[in-house]
C-alpha positions as CSV (number, residue, x, y, z in Angstrom):
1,X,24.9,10.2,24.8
2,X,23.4,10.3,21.2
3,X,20.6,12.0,20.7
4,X,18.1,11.8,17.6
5,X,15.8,9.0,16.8
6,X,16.8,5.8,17.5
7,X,16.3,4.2,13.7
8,X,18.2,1.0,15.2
9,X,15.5,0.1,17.6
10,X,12.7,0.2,14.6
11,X,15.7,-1.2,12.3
12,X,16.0,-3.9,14.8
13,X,11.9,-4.9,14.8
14,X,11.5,-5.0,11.3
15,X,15.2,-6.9,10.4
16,X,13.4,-10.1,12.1
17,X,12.7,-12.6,9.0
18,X,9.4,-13.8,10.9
19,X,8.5,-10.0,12.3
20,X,9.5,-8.5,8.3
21,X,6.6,-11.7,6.7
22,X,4.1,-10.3,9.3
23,X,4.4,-6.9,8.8
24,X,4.2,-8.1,4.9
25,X,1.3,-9.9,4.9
26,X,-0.1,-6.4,6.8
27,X,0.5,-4.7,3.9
28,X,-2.7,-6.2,2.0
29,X,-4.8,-4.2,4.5
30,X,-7.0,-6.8,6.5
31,X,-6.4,-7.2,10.0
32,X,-5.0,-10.4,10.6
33,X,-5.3,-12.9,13.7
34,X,-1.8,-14.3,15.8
35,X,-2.6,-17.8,14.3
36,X,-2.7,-16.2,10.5
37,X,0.3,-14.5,11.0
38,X,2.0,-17.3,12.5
39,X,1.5,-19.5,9.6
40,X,2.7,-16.1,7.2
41,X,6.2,-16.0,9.1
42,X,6.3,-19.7,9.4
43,X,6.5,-19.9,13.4
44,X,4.7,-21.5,16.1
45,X,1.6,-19.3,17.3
46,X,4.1,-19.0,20.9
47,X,7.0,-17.6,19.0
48,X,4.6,-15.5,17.0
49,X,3.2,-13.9,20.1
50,X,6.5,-12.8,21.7
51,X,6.9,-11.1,18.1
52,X,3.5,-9.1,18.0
53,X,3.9,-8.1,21.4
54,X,7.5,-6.3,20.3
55,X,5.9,-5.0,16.7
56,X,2.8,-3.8,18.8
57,X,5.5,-1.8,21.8
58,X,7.6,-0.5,18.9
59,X,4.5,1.3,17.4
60,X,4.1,-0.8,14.3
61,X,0.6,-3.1,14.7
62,X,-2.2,-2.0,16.7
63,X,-4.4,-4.7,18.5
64,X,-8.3,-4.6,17.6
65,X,-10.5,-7.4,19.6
66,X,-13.5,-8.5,18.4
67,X,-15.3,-10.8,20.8
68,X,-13.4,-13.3,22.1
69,X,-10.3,-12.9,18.5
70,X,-7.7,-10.5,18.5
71,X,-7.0,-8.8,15.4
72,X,-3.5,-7.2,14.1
73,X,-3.1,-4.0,11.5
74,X,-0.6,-2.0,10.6
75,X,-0.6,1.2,13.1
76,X,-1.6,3.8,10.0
77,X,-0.1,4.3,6.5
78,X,3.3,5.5,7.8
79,X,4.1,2.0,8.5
80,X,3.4,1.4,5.1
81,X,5.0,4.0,3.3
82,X,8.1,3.1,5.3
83,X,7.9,-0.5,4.6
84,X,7.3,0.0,0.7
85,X,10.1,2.0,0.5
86,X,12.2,-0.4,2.6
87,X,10.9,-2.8,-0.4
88,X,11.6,-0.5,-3.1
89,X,15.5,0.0,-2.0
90,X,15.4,-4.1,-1.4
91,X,14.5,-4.2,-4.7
92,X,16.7,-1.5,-6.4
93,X,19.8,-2.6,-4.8
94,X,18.8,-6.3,-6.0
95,X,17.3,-7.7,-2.7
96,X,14.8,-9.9,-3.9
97,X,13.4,-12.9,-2.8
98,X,12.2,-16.0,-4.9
99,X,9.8,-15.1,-7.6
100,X,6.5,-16.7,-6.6
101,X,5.2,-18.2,-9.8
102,X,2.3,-16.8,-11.5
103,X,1.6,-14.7,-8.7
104,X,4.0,-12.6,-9.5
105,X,3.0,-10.8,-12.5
106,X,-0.1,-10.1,-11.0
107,X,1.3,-8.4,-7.7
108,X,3.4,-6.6,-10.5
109,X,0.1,-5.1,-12.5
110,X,-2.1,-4.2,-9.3
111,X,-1.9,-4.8,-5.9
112,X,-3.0,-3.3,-2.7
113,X,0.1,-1.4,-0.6
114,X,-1.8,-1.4,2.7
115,X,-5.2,0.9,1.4
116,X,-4.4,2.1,-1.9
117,X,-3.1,0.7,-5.3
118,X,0.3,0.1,-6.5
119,X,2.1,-1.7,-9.2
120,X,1.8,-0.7,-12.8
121,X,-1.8,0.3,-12.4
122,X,-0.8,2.5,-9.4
123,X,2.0,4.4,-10.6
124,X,0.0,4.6,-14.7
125,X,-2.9,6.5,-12.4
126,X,-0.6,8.9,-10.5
127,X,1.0,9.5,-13.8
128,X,-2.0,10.5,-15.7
129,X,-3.6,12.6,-12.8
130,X,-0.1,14.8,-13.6
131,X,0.1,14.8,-17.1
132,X,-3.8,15.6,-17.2
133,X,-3.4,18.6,-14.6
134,X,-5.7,16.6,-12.2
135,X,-2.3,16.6,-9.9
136,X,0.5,19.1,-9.6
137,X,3.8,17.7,-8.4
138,X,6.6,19.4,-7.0
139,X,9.5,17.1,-6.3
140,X,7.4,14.1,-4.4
141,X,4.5,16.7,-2.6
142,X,1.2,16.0,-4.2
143,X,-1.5,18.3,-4.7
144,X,-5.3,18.1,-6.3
145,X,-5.9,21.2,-8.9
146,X,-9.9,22.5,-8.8
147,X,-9.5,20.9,-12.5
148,X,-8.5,17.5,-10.8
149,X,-11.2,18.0,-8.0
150,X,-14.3,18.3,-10.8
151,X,-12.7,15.5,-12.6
152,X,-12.6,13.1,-9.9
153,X,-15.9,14.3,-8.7
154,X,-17.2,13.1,-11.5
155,X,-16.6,9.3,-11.3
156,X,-17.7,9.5,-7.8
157,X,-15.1,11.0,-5.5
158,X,-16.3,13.0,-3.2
159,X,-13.2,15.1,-2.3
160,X,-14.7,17.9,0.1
161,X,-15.4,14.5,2.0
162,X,-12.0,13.7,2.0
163,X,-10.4,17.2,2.7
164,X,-12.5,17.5,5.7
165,X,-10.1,13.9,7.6
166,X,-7.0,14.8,9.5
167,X,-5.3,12.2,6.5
168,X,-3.0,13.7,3.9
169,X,-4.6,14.2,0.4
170,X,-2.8,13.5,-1.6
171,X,0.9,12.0,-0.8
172,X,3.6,9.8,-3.2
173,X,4.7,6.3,-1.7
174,X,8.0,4.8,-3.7
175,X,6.6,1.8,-5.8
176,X,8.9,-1.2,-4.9
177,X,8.3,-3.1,-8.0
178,X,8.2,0.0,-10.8
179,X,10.3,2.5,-8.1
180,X,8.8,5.3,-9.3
181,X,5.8,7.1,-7.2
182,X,2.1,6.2,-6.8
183,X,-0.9,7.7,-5.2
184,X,-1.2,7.4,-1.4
185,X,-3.0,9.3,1.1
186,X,-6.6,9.7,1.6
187,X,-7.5,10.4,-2.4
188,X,-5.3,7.2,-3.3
189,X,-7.3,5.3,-0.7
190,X,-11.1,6.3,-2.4
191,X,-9.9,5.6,-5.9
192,X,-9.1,1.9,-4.9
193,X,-12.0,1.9,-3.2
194,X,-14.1,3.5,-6.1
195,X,-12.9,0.7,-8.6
196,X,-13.7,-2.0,-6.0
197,X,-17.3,-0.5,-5.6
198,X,-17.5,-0.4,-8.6
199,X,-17.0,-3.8,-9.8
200,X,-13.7,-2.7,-11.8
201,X,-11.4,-5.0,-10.0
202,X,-11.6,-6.9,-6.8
203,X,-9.1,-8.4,-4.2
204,X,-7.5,-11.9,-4.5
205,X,-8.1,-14.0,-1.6
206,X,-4.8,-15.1,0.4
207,X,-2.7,-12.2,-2.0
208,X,-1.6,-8.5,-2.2
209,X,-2.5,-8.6,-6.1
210,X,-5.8,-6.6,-7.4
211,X,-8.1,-8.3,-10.3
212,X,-9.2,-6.4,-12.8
213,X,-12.2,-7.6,-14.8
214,X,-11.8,-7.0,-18.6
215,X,-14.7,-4.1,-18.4
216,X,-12.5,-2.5,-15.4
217,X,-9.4,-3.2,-17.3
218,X,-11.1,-1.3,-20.3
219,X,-12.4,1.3,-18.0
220,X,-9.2,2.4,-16.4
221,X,-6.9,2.6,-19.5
222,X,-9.5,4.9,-20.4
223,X,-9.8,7.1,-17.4
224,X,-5.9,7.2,-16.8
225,X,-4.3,6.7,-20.4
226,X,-0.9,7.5,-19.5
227,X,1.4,4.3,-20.0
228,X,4.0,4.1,-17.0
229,X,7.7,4.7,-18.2
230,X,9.1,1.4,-16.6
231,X,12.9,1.1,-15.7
232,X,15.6,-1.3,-17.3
């Protein structure tokens, strides 16, 4: 008998094409209703039903009801660090599916990877935060200097607040469309939500991709000036 963790039963659950667009279209971070997902994995709401149920017993989604809806999430960020890195080897190993038009670029700049930002924008703020001495990295562990913690303090982050959740601080997540590392954990999670507060950027209905207004634009090359070092 083998023993270990079976990675072919989760292998398995997220290999489905219709179970892989659900868990996808989880990645934005809103919880989701059968009938949306359905219609994201292209299924009847029946077949889509037989799905959750095996995403929900494989410790993937968690159920949340509200009245008389049901509402799907991912379980917690692991999921989603383990699907964008899925997306990041897809992607390195020239997996990719059908560009989506002028959608694309966007999702490319800034998008949400289930509670914090990725893309360009996400990997240019990690990479400041480092060169600055905000972060220290070691290999892919993450940690906030004091220096980072009074800088971050002062546009608004209140990171005792943060330290104080049983969430990881700081923690890298593999990019899938720059592969290199952004922000993640519960400091990666208040800076997104900081900029949308703030009226920096906003989310795009129906999308994974960020807005940035031009002011927010403006605002964050100034705050993280390091340009990301893209890949050929």
């Amino acid at each position: 008998m083998k023993e270990g963790p079976d990675i072919a039963q989760i292998g398995s659950l997220i290999g489905d094409p219709a179970r892989a667009n659900m868990l996808t279209a989880l990645m934005g971070g809103r919880a989701l209703t059968a009938t949306e997902l359905a219609g994201a994995a292209g299924v009847t709401l029946q077949t889509a039903s037989a799905h959750l149920s095996k995403l929900e017993a494989g410790g993937l989604l968690v159920q949340r009801k509200q009245g008389r809806h049901r509402y799907f999430t991912l379980a917690d960020d692991g999921v989603g660090k383990l699907l964008e890195g899925i997306m990041g080897f897809a992607a390195s190993r020239g997996h990719l599916r059908h560009r989506p038009g002028p959608k694309d670029p966007a999702l490319r700049k800034a998008r949400i990877c289930y509670d914090h930002l990725a893309g360009d924008y996400g990997v240019r703020m990690l990479d400041s935060l480092v060169a600055t001495g905000a972060i220290s990295a070691m290999g892919e562990g993450l940690n906030l200097t004091p220096h980072g913690e009074v800088h971050l303090g002062s546009i608004g982050i209140d990171v005792s607040g943060l330290r104080s959740n049983r969430r990881p601080l700081c923690r890298s997540c593999l990019d899938w469309s720059e592969r290199r590392a952004h922000l993640a954990g519960s400091l990666g999670k208040a800076l997104l939500a900081n900029f949308l507060d703030k009226g920096w950027a906003r989310r795009t209905e129906n999308s994974r991709s960020i807005f940035f207004t031009p002011e927010g634009d403006r605002r964050f090359l100034a705050l993280f000036p390091i340009e990301t070092i893209g890949l050929p």
